[in-house]
N, C-alpha and C positions, 0 to 999 in steps of 0.2 A: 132548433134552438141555437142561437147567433151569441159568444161569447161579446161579451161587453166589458170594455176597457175604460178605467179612467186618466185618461191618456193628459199631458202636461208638457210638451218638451222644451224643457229649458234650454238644453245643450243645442239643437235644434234652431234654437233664435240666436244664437252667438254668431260674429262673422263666418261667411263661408270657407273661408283657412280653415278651419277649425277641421271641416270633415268633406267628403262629397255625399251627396244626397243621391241614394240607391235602394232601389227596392232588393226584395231578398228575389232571385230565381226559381220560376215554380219545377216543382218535381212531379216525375211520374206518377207516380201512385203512393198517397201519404197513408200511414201506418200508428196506430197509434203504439207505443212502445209504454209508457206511463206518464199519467199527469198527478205530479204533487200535490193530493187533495188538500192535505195542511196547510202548505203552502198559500196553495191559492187562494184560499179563503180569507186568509191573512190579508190576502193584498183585492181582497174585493171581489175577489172572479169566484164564478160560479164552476165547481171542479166535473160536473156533470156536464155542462154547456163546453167546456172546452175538452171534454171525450165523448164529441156526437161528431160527424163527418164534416161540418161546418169547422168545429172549433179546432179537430186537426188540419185540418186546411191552411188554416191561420198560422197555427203552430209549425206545420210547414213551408211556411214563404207563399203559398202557395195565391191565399188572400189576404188583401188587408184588413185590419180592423179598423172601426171607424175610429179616427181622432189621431191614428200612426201618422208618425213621421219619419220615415226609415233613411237614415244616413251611414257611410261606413265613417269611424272617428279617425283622423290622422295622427301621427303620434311616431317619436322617432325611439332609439334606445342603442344602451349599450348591451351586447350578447357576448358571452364568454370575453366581456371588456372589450371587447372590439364594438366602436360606436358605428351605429347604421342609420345618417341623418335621413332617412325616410324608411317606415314600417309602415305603420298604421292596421285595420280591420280587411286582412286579405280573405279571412271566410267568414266574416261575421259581421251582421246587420243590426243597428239598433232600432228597433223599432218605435220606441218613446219611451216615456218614465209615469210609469203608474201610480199616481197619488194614492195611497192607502188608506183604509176607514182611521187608521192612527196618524192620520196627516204626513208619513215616513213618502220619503219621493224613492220610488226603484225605479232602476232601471230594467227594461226588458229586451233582452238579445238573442238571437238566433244565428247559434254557431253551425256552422255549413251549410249557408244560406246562400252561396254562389260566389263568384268572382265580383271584385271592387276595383277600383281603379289604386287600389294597394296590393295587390293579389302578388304582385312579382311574377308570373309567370305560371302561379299555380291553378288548381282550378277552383279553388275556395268551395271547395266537398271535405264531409267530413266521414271518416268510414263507422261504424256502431261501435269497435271498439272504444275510441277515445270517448264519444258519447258515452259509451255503460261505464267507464272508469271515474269518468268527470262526475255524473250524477252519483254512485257510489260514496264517491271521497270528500265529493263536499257535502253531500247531505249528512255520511257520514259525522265531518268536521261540525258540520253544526248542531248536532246531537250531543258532543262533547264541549261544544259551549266556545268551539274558538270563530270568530270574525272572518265569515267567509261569504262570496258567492253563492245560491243557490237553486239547484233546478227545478225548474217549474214543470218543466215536461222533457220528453223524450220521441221523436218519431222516424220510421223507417221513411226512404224517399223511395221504395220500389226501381231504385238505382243501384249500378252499378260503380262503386268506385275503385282507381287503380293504386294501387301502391306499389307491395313488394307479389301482391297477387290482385285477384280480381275480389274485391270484399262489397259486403252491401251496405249499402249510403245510409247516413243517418243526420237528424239535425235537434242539436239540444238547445230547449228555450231555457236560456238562464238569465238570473236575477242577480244585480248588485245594487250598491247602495250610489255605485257610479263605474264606470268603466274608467275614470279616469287616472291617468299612469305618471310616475315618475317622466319616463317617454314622453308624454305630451308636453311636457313643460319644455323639456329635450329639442321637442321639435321647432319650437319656438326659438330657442335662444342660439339655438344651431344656423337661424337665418338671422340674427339678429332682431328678432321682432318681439322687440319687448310692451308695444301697446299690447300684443296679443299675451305676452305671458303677465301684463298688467291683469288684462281681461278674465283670465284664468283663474287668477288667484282670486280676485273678488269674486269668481264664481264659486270656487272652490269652498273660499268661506262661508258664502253667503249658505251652501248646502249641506258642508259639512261639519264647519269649525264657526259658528255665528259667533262664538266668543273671541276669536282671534281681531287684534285689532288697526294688523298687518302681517307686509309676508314674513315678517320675525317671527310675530307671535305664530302665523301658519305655519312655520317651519320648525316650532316648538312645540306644535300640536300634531304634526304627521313624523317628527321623532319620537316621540311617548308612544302614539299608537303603534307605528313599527315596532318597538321594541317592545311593549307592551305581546304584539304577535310573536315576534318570533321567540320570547319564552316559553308562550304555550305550546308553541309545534314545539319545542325541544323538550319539554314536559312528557309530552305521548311521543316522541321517539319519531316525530313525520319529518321526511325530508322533502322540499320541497320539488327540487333537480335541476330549478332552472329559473333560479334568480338573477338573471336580467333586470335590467330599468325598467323596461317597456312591461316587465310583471307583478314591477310595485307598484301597487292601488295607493294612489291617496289617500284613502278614505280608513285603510288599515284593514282591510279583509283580504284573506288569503285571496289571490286569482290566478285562474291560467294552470288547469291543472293538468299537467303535459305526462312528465317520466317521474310524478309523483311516487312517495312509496310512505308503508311505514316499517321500523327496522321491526326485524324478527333476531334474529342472534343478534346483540348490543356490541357495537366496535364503534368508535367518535368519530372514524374515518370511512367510517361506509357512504360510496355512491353506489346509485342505481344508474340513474342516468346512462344510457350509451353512448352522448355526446360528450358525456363530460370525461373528458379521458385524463386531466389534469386534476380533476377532484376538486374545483374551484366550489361546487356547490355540494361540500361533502357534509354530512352533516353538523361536524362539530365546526364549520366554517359559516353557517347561515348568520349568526350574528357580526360576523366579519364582514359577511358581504353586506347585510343590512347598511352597515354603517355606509361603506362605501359608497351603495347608490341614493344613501341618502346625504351623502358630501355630493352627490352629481348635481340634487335636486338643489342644494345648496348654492352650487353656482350657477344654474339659472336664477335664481331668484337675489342673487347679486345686485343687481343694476338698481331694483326693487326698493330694497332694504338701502341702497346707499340713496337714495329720494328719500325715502323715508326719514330717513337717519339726517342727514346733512352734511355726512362725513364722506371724505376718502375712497378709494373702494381700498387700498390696502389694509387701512380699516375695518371696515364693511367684512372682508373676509378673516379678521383674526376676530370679529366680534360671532361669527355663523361659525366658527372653528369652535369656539367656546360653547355656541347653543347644540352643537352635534354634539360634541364629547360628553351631553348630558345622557345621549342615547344610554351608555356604559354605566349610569348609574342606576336607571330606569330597571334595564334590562336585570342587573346584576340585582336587584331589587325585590323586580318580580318572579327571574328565575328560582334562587333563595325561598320565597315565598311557596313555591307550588311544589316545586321539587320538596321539601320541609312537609308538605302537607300530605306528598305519594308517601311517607314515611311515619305520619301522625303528628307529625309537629306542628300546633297550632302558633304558636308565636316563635319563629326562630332567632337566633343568636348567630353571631356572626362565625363561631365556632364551630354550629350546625355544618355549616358549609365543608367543614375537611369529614364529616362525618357522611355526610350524600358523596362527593369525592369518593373515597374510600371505598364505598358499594359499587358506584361505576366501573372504579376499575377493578377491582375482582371481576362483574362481572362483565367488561372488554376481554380479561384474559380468556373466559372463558368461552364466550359468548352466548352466555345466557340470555335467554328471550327476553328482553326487553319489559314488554307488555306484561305478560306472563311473571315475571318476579315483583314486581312492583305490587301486581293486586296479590298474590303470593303470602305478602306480608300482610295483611289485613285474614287471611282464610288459612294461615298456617303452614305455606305449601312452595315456599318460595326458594326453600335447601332443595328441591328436588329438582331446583332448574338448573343447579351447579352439576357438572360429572364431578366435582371434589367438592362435596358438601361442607370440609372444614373450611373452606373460603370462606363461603357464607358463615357458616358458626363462628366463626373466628371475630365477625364484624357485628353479627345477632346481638352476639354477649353487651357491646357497649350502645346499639341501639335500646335494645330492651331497656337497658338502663335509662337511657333518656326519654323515655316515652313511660315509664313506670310512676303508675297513682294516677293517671290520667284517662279516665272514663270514656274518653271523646274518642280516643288515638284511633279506633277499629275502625269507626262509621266515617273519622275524617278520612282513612286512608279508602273506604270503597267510594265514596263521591268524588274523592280524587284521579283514583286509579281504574280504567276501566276493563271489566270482562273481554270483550272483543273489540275488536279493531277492522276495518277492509284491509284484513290480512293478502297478502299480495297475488297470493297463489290462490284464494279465493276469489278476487276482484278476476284474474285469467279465465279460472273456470267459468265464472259469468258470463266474461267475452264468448269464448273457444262455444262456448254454446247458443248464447245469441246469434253468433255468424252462423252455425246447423239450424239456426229458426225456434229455438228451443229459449220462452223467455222465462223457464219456472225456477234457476239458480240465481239471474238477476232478482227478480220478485223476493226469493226467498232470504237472500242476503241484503237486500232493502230494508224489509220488516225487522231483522236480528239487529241490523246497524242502529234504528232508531231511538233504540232503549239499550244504550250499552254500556250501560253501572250497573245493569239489574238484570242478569243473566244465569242459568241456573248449571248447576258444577257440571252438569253431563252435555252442556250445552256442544256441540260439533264445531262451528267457531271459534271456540276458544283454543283449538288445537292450535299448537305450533305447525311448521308445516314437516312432514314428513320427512325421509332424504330422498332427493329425486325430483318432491316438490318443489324447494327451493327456487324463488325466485331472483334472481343476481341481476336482472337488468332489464329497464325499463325505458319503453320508445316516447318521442314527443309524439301527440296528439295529430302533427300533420301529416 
């Protein structure tokens, strides 16, 4: 049985700047590891056809499917602020963009697919842990309803890959709605080549923003979406670890899930990250940085907007200064909104706000689990996250009040607030055992993730992690 794709590539027809055109490198011996039955079916593919020996084959680089067009995308960025005019797809293949029965264009990509003429030096392998992590956190993410990437599968290559030991290879088929990055725009405007970052944007729109009616209006439609994201990841307590240019999606879905976490004891200053040794992508910094790489994306799209327009460029960039600083009101908008609703408030007041405040930091002083207090409030049990339970009481007294004669307040805070999380030290245990050969804690923690409002009190996930378990810090994917 031969999976079947309905293959489309647009990005694929765009000049050849754009990418190099590369097949993925075949592997040893493919493994089937899991294929996202829901998934697939969503996007047309038959989930049995692609876990027969044929369809991992594909899923491994190994064959093509008919109608691929496999390119790595070029694409430059800034990394911990430091700009790097050429990145691009060092271990990752696109293979084409799968037209779905709901007419939605994905894209399909195969992360550790081999070396690209972007590689830098590496071997463009990917080892199982970052594969089990990636799949975990975004399926998870997408269970909780926030704009993200998607894995379609998972497979071993019967390889060997090197890092800080000898681990065994792995390559994840994942799905976006585009790989296209802050970065790419980057890499254009970085040579000067603005027919190409012309090119881009009417791609852009034409795929993602059909109501945009330039790069203004495109630059007012991927600041809403950003900020629109990154209230939700601050909502559920995720940090992302490594917001770079080259990691913001156009399209507004989280990507690039590297030294990802979610917080377990609450502080606004928690990184995981090992690289990030200055805390640039600390938690309570993600809407900071947002901003920032979306002022990058802003002066590419300069030259754009001043055609457009008719005007100046001095102009040009105090009129893009004004369309960013709307990210601030979006955000602060939406944040208000969700956060109001992990507490029961249906319609909040702008006064709300010292009142969420106020819980926060009680619980930074302490570092009450995050996760764990939030649904807490909705099931009674959220004093028991505090070691000084008058914190919490102290702040109970004047929520209760606010949420008092109000029917809704319980069921809006459990749709809000969720049971479990890929708690950190869980997502490890996953790894530490996939690399033993052992795939029944991934599996098992897959299933739990995908219903995660509706969890039962003795559920084992919802633990906090133990002392000892803790986990403090978290590697990029390479």
């Amino acid at each position: 049985m031969i999976p079947v794709f309905a293959f489309d590539n647009s990005y694929a027809r765009l000049p050849e700047r754009f990418f190099a055109r590369q097949p993925p490198d075949p592997v040893a011996a493919p493994g089937l590891i899991a294929v996202n039955s829901a998934l697939a079916r969503a996007l047309g593919l038959d989930p049995q056809a692609l876990a027969t020996p044929e369809g991992v084959a594909m899923l491994a680089g190994n064959h093509l499917p008919e109608g691929a067009d496999p390119i790595a995308q070029a694409y430059a960025g800034h990394q911990f602020g430091g700009f790097v005019p050429q990145l691009g797809d060092g271990r990752a293949v696109l293979l084409g963009e799968i037209v779905a029965p709901d007419c939605r264009r994905v894209d399909l990509q195969l992360k550790g697919a081999g070396q690209t003429p972007f590689s830098r030096r590496g071997d463009g392998r990917a080892w199982i842990g970052p594969v089990i992590r990636e799949y975990l956190v975004s399926e998870a993410m997408a269970a909780l309803g926030v704009p993200t990437t998607r894995a379609l599968a998972a497979v071993t290559t019967g390889e060997t890959v090197w890092r800080e030991a000898a681990l065994p290879g792995a390559v994840l088929a994942r799905t976006a709605a585009s790989h296209i990055r802050v970065g790419t725009f980057q890499f254009f405007a970085v040579r000067g080549d603005t027919d190409a970052i012309e090119t881009l944007a009417r791609h852009v729109i034409a795929r993602h923003y059909p109501e945009a009616g330039g790069a203004l209006d495109l630059f007012d439609a991927v600041v809403a979406a950003q900020a629109r994201l990154v209230a939700h990841w601050m909502a559920l307590g995720f940090i992302h670890g490594v917001m770079n240019t080259d990691n913001m999606a156009i399209s507004g879905e989280t990507i690039d899930y590297g030294p990802c976490a979610f917080i377990d004891g609450y502080h606004p200053d928690t990184v995981f990250s090992s690289i990030d040794s200055h805390g640039r992508y600390a938690y309570s910094n993600q809407p900071r940085v947002a901003i920032w790489n979306l002022a990058q994306l802003a002066s590419c799209l300069v030259p754009m907007i001043e055609a457009e327009l008719g005007q100046p460029t001095e102009a040009v960039i105090g009129i893009a200064t004004d369309h960013l600083n709307r990210f601030s009101e979006i955000y602060e908008a939406e944040w208000l909104a969700r956060m109001a609703a992990k507490i029961g408030i249906a319609d909040p007041k702008p006064e709300d706000r010292a009142l969420i405040e106020t819980l926060l930091t009680r619980m930074a002083g302490q570092r009450a689990d995050f996760t764990r207090v939030f649904r807490g409030l909705a099931e009674g049990t959220a004093a028991a996250e505090f070691t000084e339970p008058e914190a919490y009481e102290g702040w109970a007294a004047d929520w209760r009040a606010r949420i008092a004669g109000d029917p809704a307040a319980e069921a809006r805070m459990r749709a809000a607030n969720p049971a479990i999380i890929p708690r950190n030290h869980r997502v490890e245990e996953a790894i530490a055992a996939a690399v033993a050969g052992d795939l029944a804690p991934f599996h098992a923690l897959h299933a739990a993730l995908a219903s995660p409002f509706d969890r039962p009190a003795d559920d084992p996930y919802r633990a906090a992690p133990r002392p000892g378990e803790e986990v403090r810090r978290t590697f990029c994917g390479t």
